[in-house]
N, C-alpha and C positions, 0 to 999 in steps of 0.2 A: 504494500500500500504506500499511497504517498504525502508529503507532507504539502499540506494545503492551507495556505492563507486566508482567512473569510474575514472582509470587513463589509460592516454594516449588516445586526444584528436585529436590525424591526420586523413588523408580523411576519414579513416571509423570508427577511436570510435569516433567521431564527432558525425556523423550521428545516429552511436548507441548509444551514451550517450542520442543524443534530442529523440528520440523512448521513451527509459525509463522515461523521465520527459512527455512525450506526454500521458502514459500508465500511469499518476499519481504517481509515485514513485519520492521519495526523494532521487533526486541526487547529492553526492558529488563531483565533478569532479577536477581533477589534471591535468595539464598538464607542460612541462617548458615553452610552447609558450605559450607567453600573448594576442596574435590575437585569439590563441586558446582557451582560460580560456573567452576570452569575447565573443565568438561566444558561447559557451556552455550558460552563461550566458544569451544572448538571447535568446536560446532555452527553457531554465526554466530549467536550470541546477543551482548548488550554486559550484560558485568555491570556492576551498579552495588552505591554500599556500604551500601544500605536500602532498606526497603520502599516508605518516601516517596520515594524515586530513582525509584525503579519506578513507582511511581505518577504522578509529575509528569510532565504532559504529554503523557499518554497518552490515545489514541480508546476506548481496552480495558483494564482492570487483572482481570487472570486471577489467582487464587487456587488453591492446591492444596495442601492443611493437614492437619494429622493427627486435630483434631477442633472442636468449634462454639467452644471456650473460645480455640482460638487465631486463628478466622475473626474473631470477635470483636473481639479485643485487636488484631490489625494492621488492621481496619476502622477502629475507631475510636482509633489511637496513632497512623495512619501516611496509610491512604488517603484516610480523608476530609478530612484537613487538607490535601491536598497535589495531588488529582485532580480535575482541570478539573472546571467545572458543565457538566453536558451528557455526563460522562463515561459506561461504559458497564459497571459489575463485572459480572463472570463467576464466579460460587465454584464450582469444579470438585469442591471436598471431599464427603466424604460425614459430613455431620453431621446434628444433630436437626431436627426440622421447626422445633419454637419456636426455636432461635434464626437459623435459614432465614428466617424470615418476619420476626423481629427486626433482623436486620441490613439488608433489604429494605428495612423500614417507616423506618430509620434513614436510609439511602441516601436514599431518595424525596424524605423529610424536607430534605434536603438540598443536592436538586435535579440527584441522579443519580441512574436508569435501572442498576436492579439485578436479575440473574436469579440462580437456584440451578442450576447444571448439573452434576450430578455424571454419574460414568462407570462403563460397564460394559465391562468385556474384558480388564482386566488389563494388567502390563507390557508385551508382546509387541505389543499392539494400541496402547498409550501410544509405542511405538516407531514402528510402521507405520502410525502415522494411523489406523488402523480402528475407535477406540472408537466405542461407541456414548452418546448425550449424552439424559439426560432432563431435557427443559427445565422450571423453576417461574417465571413471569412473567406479566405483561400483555403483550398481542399485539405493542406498540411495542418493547418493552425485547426481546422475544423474535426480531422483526425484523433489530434492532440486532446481536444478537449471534450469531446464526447463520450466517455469513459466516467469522465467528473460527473457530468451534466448525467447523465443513464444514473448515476448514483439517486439525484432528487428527483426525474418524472418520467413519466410510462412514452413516451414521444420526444426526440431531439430530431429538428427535421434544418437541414443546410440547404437557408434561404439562396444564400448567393453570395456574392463577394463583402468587404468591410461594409456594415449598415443597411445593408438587405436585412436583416434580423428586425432591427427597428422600424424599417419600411413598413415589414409585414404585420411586426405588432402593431405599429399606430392604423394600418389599412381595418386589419379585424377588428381593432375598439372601437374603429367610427362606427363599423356596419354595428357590432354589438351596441352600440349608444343609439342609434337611429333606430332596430330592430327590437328592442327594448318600449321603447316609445309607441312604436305602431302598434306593439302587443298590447299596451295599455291603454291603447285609446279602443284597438278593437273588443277586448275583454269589459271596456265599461261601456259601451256601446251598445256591446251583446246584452247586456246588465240591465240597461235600461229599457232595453227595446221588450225587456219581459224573459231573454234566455238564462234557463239554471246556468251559472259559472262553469262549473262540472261539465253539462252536458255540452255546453261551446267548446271547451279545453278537449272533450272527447271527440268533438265533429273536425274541429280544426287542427289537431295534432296528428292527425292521418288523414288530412286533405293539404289543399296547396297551401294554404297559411302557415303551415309546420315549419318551426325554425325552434331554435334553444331556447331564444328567450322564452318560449311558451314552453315545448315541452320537457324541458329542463328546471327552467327557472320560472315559473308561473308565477307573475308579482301578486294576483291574489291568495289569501288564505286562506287554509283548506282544496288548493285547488289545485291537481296534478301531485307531480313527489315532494316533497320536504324541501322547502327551499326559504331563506331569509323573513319572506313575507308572514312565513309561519311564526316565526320569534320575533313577531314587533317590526320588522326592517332592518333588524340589526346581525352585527355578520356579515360575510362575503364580500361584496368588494362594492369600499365609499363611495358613495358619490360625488366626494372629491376628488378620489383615483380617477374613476370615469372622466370627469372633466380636463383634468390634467391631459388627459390620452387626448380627448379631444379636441384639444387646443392645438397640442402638436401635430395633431391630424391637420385641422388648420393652417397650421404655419407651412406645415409641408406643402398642402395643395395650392398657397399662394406662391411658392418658392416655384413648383411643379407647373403652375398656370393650370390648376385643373377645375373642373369646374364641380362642387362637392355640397347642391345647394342643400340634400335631407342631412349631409353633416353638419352643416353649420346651423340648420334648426335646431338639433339636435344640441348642441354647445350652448345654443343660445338658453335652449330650456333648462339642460343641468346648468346654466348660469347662476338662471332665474333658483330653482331648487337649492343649490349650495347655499344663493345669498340668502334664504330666506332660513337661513342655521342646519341647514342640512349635511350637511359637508362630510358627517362623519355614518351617516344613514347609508346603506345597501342603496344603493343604483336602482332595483327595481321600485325604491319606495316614491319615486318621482310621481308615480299611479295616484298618490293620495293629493297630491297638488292638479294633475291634470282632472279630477274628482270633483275638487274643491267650485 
């Protein structure tokens, strides 16, 4: 097994740092929260007291950040001063493309083998190993680190070159924020119009309306399998993650010149949702605003 660097220990490299110590690997782990550095410790993680801890001497230095400005600053304040040549970054965050490719072209620069792997599934799946990993890399670096990434979820799929990773997540959170949306409007629709919730969710999750948001994630309660809606709206993934995603989705489509108008409704409403204190509410719970 190998020794592996983890910094940035929130709901989900939590989860992923204890996978890698579960998988036998010698984990380094960083975090600035001290609740966090002892939770990892429990895990069978070894905290250390920095990034560059984390980073030295490691086959792997895994990243898990809250945006490109912070991937950034511990790349180049911590990791590359301190991570063998030959080393192998993994940045699990989900941030923009340009500085995905930037930090990449930096790493290269410097004679380490750098992918974009951000994640899709949320806490639960950061817990159970089951995320799914969209890889941005060349076929070597993407080799390299596939092994790690198999350690935390049941899917590692090699999007394309440096930042295709990120492409592909912010591509699927738009459609996930927009298809989220549609569901809630047709499920209170259906509602209104006189149809049992149940019996819509039964006609439409095996006709053409079938998508995740419904037969996965059904934002009403009691309605379809176990999902956030059932526990208040709380759990699975904020509606301020959602937005985040969609903002970059934004930025990208402006940079892209593409034309993205049910995305940017869609931004516009978890705007409206986050501002109005929701920020930290499950993404399906948008339903009780579109309601209101």
């Amino acid at each position: 097994m190998a020794r592996v660097g983890f910094i940035g220990l929130g709901n989900m490299g939590g989860g992923m740092a204890a996978n890698l110590a579960k998988a036998g690997h010698d984990v380094r782990a960083f975090d600035l929260s001290a609740e966090a550095l002892e939770r990892a410790r429990a895990a069978g993680c070894l905290p250390v007291e920095s990034a560059a801890a984390a980073a030295e001497g490691a086959e792997a230095v895994i990243t898990m950040l809250p945006a490109g400005k912070h991937v950034a600053q511990v790349y180049e304040d911590s990791v590359f001063g301190a991570a063998d040549t030959g080393a192998i970054l993994i940045d699990c965050s989900t941030i923009d493309v340009d500085t995905a490719r930037r930090v990449a072209d930096a790493a290269i620069a410097k004679g380490l083998a750098a992918v974009d792997a951000p994640v899709s599934g949320g806490i639960a799946a950061a817990s159970a190993g089951t995320l799914t990993f969209m890889v941005g890399g060349d076929d070597a670096a993407f080799a390299r680190a596939e092994p790690f990434l198999s350690a935390m979820g049941k899917a590692v799929i090699h999007a394309g070159a440096n930042g295709a990773g990120q492409a592909a997540k912010i591509c699927n959170n738009m459609l996930l924020g927009a298809t989220m949306v549609a569901t809630c409007e047709a499920m209170l629709l259906a509602k209104k119009l006189g149809l049992d919730p149940q019996t819509f969710y039964d006609i439409a999750s095996v006709s053409s309306g079938s998508c995740w948001s419904l037969n996965t994630y059904a934002p009403l309660p009691g309605v379809g399998p176990q999902t956030p809606a059932d526990n208040g709206y709380q759990g699975g993934f904020a509606a301020g993650l959602m937005l985040k995603d969609l903002k970059l989705a934004m930025e990208a489509a402006a940079s892209a010149d593409a034309n993205t108008p049910m995305g940017a409704r869609a931004a516009e409403l978890y705007t409206q949702f986050a501002d109005a204190g929701n920020a930290g509410v499950d993404f399906s719970g948008i339903i009780r605003m579109l309601d209101e």
